[in-house]
C-alpha positions, -999 to 999 in steps of 0.1 A, spaced: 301 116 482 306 148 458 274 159 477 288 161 505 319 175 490 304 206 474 288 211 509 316 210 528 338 234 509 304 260 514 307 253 549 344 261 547 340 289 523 312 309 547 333 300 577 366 319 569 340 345 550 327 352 582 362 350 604 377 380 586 360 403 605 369 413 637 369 442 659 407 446 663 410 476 688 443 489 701 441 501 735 472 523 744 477 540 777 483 576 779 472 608 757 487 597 723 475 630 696 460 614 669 435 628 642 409 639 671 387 666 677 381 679 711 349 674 722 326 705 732 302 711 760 273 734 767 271 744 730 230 758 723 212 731 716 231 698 732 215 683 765 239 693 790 222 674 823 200 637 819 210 603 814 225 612 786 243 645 780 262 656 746 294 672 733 300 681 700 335 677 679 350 714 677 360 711 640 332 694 622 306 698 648 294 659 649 268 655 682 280 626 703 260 613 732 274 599 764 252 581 789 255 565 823 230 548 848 235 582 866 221 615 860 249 633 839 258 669 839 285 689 819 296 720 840 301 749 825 332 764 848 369 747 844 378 722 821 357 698 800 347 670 812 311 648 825 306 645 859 275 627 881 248 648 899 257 627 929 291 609 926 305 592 920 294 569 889 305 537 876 294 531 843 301 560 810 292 548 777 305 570 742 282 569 707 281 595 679 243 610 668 230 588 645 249 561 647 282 578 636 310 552 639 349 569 646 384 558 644 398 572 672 387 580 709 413 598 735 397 603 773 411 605 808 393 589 838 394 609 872 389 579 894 369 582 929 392 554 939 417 530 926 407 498 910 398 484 874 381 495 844 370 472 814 366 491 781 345 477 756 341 484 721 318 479 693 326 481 656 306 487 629 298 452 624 285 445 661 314 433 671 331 435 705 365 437 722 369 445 756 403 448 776 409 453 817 431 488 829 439 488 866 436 529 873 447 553 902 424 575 921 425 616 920 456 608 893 455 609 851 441 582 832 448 589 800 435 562 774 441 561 739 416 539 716 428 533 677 413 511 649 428 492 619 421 503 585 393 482 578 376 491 612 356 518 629 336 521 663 303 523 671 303 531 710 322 524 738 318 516 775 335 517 804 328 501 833 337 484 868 357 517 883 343 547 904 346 578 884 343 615 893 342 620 861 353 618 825 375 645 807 396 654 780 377 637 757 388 636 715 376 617 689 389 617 653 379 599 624 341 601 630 320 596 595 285 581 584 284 543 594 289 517 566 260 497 565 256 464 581 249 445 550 277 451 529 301 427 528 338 432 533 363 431 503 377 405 517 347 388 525 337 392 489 366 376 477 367 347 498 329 338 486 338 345 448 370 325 453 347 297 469 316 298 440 345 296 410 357 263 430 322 251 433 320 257 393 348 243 384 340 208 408 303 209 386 317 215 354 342 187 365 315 163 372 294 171 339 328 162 320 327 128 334 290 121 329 298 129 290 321 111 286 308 79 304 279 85 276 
């Protein structure tokens, strides 16, 4: 019976361990300024046409690579933004060079026609979120992405909607990525609150086989 005990209480213990983490994403429509950087085109160096084209944060000059299952380009003339070769595209995915995980993302969608979009996120942990936006064609669709304090993301990627292409993009927040491995505080405490229990219970037990002696 205690056996059983001392494995149930790990089972409990790992469970919530593993339940604090979660992606927790706030979506907000509309161009809400936060601690972003615009994002640069056509800079020397950055691939400007492919499956995958990149922009670089105007302030501390992090690469970030944004792919489609079209060919890509970044014109040079008017304002920012990624466009298809042949339009319109329906699929635009966002992740920092290596792996650079971010706090905040700000972009607007020029729709080819109204519909739905589903953004997806990943955090640093792998973990996703996804939410659906119905969007207007030709108008500005402004979409503002923000992390809690113990999160950051790893990439994003929109889907579902016909674009002509994406623009006014920021990002703020971008840093190295905190590796996989390393637990959460609050995962940490969780596992050293459940190993003192598991003491205690086995100190417990070796009390009451002394004193039986």
């Amino acid at each position: 019976m205690k056996v059983v005990t001392l494995f149930t209480l790990f089972v409990i213990v790992f469970a919530l361990a593993a339940g604090t983490a979660h992606a927790d994403i706030i979506y907000q429509l509309g161009n809400i300024p936060q601690i972003d950087e615009n994002i640069q085109f056509n800079d020397p160096g950055l691939i400007s046409t492919g499956s995958t084209v990149q922009g670089a944060t105007n302030q501390t000059g992090r690469i970030f690579n944004f792919g489609s299952n079209e060919t890509l380009t970044t014109p040079s003339q008017g304002q920012a933004r990624i466009e298809a070769v042949n339009n319109p595209f329906n699929l635009f995915t966002i992740q920092g060079q290596p792996n650079t995980t971010f706090e905040t993302a700000i972009f607007n969608l020029n729709a080819a026609a109204s519909g739905q979009v589903t953004i997806l996120v990943t955090n640093q942990l792998g973990q996703t979120e996804s939410q659906n936006f119905a969007i207007d064609a030709n108008g500005q669709n402004f979409f503002t992405l923000t992390t809690d304090a113990a999160q950051s993301i790893r990439n994003i990627s929109i889907s579902g909607a016909s674009l002509n292409d994406v623009r006014q993009i920021r990002i703020g927040g971008a840093s190295a990525p905190t590796p996989t491995g390393v637990p959460e505080p609050s995962t940490l405490l969780l596992l050293g609150t459940g190993l003192l229990a598991i003491a205690m219970i086995g100190r417990s037990r070796g009390l009451q086989d002394v004193s039986r002696k």
